[in-house]
N, C-alpha and C positions, 0 to 999 in steps of 0.2 A: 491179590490172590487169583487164582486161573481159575476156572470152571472146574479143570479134572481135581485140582484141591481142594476145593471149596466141597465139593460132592462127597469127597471120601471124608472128610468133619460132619460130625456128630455132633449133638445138645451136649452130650455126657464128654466131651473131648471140651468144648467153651467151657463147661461148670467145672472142670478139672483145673483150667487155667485161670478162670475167676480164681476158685478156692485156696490153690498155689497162691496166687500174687498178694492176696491178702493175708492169708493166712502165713506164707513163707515156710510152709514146713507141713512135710508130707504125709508127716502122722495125724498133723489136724486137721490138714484140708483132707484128708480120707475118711476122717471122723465125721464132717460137715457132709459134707453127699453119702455117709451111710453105708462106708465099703471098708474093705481089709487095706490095711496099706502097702501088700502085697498088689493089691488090683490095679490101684491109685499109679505105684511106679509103673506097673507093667503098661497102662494106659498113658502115662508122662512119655515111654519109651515109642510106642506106636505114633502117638502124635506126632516125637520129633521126625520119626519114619516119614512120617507121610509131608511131615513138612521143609524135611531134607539142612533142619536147623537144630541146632543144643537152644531149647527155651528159658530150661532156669540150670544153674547151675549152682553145689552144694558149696556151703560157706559153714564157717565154724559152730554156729548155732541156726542153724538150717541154711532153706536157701532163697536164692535171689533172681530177678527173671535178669537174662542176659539185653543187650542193647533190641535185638529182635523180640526176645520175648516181652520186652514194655511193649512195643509196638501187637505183636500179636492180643498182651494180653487186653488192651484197651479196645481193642477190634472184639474181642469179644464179650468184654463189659457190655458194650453197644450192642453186639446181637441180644445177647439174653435181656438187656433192659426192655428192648423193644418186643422180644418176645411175651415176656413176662407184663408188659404195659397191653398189648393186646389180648392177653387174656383175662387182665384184668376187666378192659370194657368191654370184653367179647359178653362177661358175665354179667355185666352190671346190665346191657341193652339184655341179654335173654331172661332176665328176672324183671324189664318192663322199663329199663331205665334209657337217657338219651345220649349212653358214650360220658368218655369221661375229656377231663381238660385239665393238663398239671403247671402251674407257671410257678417259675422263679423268680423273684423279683429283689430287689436292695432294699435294705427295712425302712431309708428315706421316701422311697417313691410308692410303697405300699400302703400305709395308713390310710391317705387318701384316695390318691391315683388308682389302682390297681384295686383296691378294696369295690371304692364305685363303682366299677367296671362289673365287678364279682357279682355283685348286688343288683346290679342290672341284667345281669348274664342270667342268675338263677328266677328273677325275677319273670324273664324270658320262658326261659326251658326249667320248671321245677325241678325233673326228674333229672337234669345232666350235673354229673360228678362233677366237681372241682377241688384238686387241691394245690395249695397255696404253699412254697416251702422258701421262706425267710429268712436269705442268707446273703453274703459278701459278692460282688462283682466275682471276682474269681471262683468262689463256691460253685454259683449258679452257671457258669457258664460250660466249668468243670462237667458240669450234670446235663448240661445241654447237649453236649459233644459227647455225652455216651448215654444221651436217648432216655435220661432220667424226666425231663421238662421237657414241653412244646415250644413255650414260649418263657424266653429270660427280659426282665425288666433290669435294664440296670446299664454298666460300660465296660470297655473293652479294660482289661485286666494286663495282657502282657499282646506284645505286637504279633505273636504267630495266630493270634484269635481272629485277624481284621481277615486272612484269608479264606476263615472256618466259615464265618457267620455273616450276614448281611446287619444294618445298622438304622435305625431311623428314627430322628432323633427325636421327642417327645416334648424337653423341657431342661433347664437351667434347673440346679439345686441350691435357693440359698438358704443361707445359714445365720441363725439369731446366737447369743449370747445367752444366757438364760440362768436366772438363782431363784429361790424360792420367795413367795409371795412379801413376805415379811424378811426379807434378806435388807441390813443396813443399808444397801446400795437401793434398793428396788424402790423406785421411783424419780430416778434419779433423770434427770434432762439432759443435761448438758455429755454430750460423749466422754468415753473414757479413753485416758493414754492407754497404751499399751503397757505401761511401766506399773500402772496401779491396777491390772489385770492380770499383770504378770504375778505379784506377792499376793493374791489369792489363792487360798487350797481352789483345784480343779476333781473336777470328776473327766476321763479321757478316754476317747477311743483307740482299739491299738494303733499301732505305726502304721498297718498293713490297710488301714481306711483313708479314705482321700479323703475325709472329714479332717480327722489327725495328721494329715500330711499337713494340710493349707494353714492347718493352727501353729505347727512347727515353724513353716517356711514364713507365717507371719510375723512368730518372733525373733526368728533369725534374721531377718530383715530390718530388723530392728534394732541388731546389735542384743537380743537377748536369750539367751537359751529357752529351754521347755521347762515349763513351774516344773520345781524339785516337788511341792507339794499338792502331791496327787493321789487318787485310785484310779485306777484302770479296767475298763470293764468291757466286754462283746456285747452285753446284753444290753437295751435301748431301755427295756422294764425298767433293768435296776438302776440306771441312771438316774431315769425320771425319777425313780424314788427315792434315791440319794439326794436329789437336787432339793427333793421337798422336805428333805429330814434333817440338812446338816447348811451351811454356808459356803457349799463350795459352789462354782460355776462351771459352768461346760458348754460348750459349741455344740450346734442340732442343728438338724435341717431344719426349715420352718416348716415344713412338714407333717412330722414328726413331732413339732412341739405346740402346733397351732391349736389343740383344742384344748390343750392345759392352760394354752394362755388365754382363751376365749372362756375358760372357767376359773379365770382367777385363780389359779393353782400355783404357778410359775407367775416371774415377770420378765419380761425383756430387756435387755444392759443398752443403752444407745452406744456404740463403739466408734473410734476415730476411724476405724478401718473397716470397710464394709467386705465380706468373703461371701464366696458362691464357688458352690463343687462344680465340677468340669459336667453338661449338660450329659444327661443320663437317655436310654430310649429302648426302644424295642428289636430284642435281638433274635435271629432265626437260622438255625440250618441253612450254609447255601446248595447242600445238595439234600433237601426235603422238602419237598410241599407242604405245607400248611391242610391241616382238613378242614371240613368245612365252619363247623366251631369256631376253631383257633382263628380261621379268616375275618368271622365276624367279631372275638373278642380283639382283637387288632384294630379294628375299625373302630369298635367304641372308646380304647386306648386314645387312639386319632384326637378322636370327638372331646372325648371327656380330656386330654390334655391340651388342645385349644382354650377349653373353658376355663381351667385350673391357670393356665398360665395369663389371660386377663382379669381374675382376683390376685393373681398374686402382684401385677402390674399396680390397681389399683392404691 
């Protein structure tokens, strides 16, 4: 966008295209910002004026941004997040507080990784904001790329991200087996075929997880499909408490499962075949600096994932 465009856009022209894009329909994103939907078009129309482009155009049950308008509208996702994110800590420091800090992170590398860090951070600086939002590699980087998070823990999701964002790599994710304490297997020494892993009910993450992937490609490799007998779940809570309520098994980061098994909650399966998620690390804006915060939550990341990775060596 040019200087003389950029100048003639307004707040209320971004919130307009937010609203659209989400919304899809011009009666409700005019409801959402609090106007007549008479205002709403007359201000869709000046936009495209100034923009010299059609941004959404009308479909049978409302409408849809054109190939430009995705692009405009996520340009402005990104201004209003960043706006809206600076006022946020503009508030929190004039009420005494030290700025805030939002990370992303994958819910394998958070429990531990990312938690420490947290816990050192506010340990540091009591009064600085952090929050913490626990989602999928693609979620968070989603949220990256339009100014929702500073910093994303986690990996590259699809190949146009490698140009977005800088990369640095943290740690390896492996992955344990895992049934509950009293599960007929638990205790078991000697590893398991894949064949007699395979005719167990499973607890599963979806397809769209590189957990679920490796678990796939293992039995595919094997000559075996994906256990028919399953639940499927996003949530890591309900796993873990599937896994302690019923005899099914599931694949987890050790991670993620390391202090259920250090309280005897869970047991560990020894398996023929040992799996680890593709190494995971710290993602950034390549056209943002870091502030000063986020420079040093980086640095402990650094530190505290050296450490993390000679226990897990051990």
């Amino acid at each position: 966008m040019t200087r003389a465009l950029v100048a003639r856009l307004r707040l209320r022209h971004f919130s307009l295209i937010r609203a659209l894009n989400e919304q899809r329909n011009m009666h409700r994103a005019a409801a959402v910002l609090n106007m007549t939907q008479s205002t709403a078009s007359k201000l869709l129309k000046d936009i495209e004026t100034i923009m010299g482009a059609e941004l959404f155009h009308r479909e049978t049950r409302g409408m849809a941004p054109t190939d430009i308008g995705v692009e405009v509208a996520r340009f402005a996702e990104e201004i209003l997040n960043r706006i809206e994110r600076f006022s946020a800590e503009f508030e929190t420091m004039l009420a005494g507080g030290h700025g805030m800090l939002v990370i992303g992170a994958i819910m394998g590398a958070a429990p531990d990784l990312v938690a420490k860090v947290v816990a050192e951070m506010k340990a540091e600086r009591p009064l600085l904001t952090i929050r913490m939002l626990g989602e999928t590699s693609d979620n968070i980087l989603d949220m990256l790329e339009t100014g929702e998070i500073d910093i994303a823990v986690g990996r590259f999701s699809a190949t146009r991200q490698q140009a977005l964002f800088n990369f640095e790599h943290l740690s390896e994710e492996p992955l344990a087996y895992v049934v509950r304490r009293d599960h007929p297997l638990s205790g078991t020494v000697t590893p398991l075929l894949l064949d007699v892993l395979h005719d167990l009910p499973w607890i599963l993450q979806p397809v769209t997880t590189p957990t679920r992937q490796i678990l796939d490609k293992t039995f595919a490799d094997a000559g075996l499909t994906t256990p028919k007998n399953h639940v499927e779940s996003v949530s890591l809570f309900a796993i873990l408490h599937l896994i302690q309520t019923s005899d099914a098994i599931s694949l987890l980061p050790v991670s993620v499962v390391r202090d259920h098994l250090l309280a005897g909650l869970i047991a560990r399966l020894p398996a023929i075949v040992e799996t680890t998620v593709p190494g995971f690390g710290i993602l950034t804006r390549r056209d943002t600096m870091l502030t000063k915060v986020a420079e040093v939550f980086v640095h402990k990341l650094r530190v505290a994932a050296v450490e993390n990775n000679k226990l897990t060596r051990k």
